[in-house]
N, C-alpha and C positions, 0 to 999 in steps of 0.2 A: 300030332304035334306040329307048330309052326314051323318049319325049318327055313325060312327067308331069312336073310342077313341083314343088320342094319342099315339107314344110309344116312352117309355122313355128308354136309355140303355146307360151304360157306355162300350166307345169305345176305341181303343188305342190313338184317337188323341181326348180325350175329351168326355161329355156328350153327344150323337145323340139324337138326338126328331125330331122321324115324328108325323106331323100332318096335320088330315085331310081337306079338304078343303071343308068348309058347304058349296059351292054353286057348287062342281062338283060331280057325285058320285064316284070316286075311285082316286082322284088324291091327293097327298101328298107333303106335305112340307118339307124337310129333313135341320136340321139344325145342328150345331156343335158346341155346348156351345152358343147356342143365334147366331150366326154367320151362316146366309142362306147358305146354300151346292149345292141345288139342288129343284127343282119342277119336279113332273112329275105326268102326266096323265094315266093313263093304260088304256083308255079307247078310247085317243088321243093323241098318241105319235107326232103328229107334232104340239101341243101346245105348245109352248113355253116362259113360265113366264116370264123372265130373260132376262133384255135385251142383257146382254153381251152372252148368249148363242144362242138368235136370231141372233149377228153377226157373232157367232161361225159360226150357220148354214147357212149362206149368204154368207161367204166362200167356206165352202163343197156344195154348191148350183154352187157356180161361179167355183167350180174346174174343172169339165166335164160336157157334155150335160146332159140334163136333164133325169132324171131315170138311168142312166149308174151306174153300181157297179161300187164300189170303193174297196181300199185296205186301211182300215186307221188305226194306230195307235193312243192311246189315253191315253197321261200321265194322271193319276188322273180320280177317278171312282163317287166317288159321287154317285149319284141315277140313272144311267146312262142314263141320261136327251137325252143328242148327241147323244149315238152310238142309241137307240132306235129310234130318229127321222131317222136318216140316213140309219137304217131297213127297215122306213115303206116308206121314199121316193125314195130308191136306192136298191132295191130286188137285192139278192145275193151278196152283201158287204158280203166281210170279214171286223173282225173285231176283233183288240186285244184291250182288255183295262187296265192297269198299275194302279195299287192301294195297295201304301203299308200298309192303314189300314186293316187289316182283320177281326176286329170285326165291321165294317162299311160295309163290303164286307157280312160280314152273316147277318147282319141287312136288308140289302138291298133284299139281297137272298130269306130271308122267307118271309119278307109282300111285295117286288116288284118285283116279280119272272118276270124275262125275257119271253116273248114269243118262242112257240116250233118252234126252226128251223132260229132263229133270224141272225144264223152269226155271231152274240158275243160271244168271247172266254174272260173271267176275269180272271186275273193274280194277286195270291199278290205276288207285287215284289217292292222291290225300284226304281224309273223311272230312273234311271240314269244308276244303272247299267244292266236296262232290254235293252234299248237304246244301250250301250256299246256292248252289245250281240246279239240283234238281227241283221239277215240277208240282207247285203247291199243292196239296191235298192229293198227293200221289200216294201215300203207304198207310195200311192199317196197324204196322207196326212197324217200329223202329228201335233195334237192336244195337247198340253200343257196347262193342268187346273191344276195346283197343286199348294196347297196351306198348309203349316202347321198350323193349328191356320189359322190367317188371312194371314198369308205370305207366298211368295214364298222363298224357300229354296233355300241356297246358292249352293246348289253341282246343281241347274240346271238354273246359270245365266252366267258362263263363254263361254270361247272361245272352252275349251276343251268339252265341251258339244255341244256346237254348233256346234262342225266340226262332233263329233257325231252322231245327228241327223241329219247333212246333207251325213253323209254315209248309215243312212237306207232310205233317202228319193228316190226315182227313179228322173230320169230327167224329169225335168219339176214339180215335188212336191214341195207341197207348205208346208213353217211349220206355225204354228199360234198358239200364245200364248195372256194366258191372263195374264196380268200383273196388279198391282196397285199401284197407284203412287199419288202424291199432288206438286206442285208447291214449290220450283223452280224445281223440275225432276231430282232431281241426279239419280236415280235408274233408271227411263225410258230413261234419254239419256244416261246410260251408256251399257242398254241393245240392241239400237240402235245401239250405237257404236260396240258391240260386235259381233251381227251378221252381222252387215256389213263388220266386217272383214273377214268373212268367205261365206257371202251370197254377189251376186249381184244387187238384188233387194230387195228391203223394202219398207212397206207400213204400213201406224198407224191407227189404227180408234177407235174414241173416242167420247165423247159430247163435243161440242164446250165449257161448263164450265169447264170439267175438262184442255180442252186444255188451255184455258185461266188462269188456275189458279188458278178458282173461289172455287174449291172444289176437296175432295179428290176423285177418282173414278177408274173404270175399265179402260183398255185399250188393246188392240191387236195389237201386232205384229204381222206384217207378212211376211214372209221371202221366197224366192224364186231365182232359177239361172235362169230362163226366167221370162218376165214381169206378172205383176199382174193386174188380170183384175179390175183394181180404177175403171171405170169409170162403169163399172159395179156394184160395191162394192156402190158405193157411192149412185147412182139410190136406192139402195136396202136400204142401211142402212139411206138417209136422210126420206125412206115414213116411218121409224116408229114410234111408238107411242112416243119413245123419240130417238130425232133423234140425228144421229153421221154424224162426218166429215170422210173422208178418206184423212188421210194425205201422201205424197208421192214426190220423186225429192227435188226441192229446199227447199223448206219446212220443210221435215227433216232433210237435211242438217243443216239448220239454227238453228233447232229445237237440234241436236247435237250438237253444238258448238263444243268446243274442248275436248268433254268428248272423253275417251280413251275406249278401250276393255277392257275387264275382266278377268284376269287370275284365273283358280283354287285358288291360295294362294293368292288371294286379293280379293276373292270374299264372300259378303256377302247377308242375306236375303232382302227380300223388305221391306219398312216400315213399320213401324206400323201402322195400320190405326188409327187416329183420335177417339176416344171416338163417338160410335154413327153412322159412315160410314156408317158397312153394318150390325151392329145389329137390331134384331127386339125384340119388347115386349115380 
């Protein structure tokens, strides 16, 4: 049994508390004001709690063959759940990761010290303007996990963002974002809308309740100028424990309606979530 004791610390985005998990011995719960951040194992980096971080990784699984390093970039740091799995199944990744807290960044650093030689570089930076600066056709994929609070930030749902992250992605990169959203979707079909103006390919994967409406939830976009391997995506993401659709083509279309793109000066955060969403006890 676990017997480490919680740690409690005031962060720049809020109160962090890890805590540990009685039935692993070194894996931790990283939360932010009652609001889950991150799980991770040190013991087993390709555990993965969370289901939206399972589809994260069932992405970067479908991006290249199998064990092939990668080059990825990584808005939003968290307990660095992903880039650690993509260490221990893709040897010789690089990897940069974009996190504008930095007392969550030294939180993380003293009790979930990275492995020697991991490939992980952490940046505190604002993801918008690290994105704006970095080197065009630098990353095979681009992760987008940022959240203030519960929300994602308005400086990273426009058009002018988008075209952004489609100058450091290389051809054939895929970007992927996790978004959250509740029925009717102003927010998800305006983010659709957005990178479709700038991307050729999109693709959504979600749980059929959130798609329906039934409840508020995670969801991934993915964004691409060559096609997206769905039918791959979908094989992976319907075997899990809570399984998601891959939505794609007609569907999104429809799924957009006549929502518009998003300019910098119209653009705002994601919703609020609902009382209850993704807080735990």
């Amino acid at each position: 049994m676990n017997e480490q004791i919680p740690v409690l610390r005031d962060v720049d985005g809020g109160t962090a508390k890890l805590m540990p998990d009685v039935d692993r011995e070194r894996a931790w719960l990283l939360t932010v004001d009652g609001a889950p951040q991150s799980y991770v194992d040190l013991d087993a980096p390709t555990h993965l709690e969370f289901e939206y971080t399972r589809r994260l990784a069932h992405v970067v699984d479908c991006a290249a063959d199998e064990g092939a390093p990668l080059e990825l970039l990584h808005l939003g740091g968290g307990a660095l759940t992903l880039p650690r799995y993509v260490a221990a199944t893709r040897p010789g990744s690089r990897q940069d990761v974009v996190e504008a807290d930095r007392g969550l960044l030294e939180l993380v650093a003293e009790h979930l010290p990275l492995p020697a030689g991991s490939g992980i570089e952490v940046h505190a930076a604002d993801a918008r303007a690290w994105v704006e600066s970095a080197p065009a056709d630098s990353a095979d994929v681009l992760i987008a996990d940022v959240f203030g609070g519960s929300r994602v930030p308005a400086h990273l749902t426009s058009v002018e963002y988008a075209r952004a992250a489609e100058r450091v992605l290389r051809p054939g990169g895929i970007y992927a974002a996790n978004l959250a959203d509740g029925a009717p979707f102003a927010f998800l079909r305006s983010q659709l809308a957005t990178f479709a103006s700038v991307f050729g390919e999109l693709a959504l994967i979600a749980e059929p309740a959130v798609l329906r409406g039934r409840r508020f939830g995670n969801a991934l976009l993915l964004a691409s100028h060559t096609p997206i391997g769905t039918a791959a995506l979908a094989r992976r993401t319907a075997a899990d424990a809570f399984p998601a659709r891959v939505e794609h083509g007609l569907s999104l279309t429809r799924l957009i309606g006549d929502a518009t793109a998003v300019r910098d000066v119209d653009a705002v955060a994601s919703p609020e979530p609902p009382d209850g969403a993704f807080s735990i006890g």
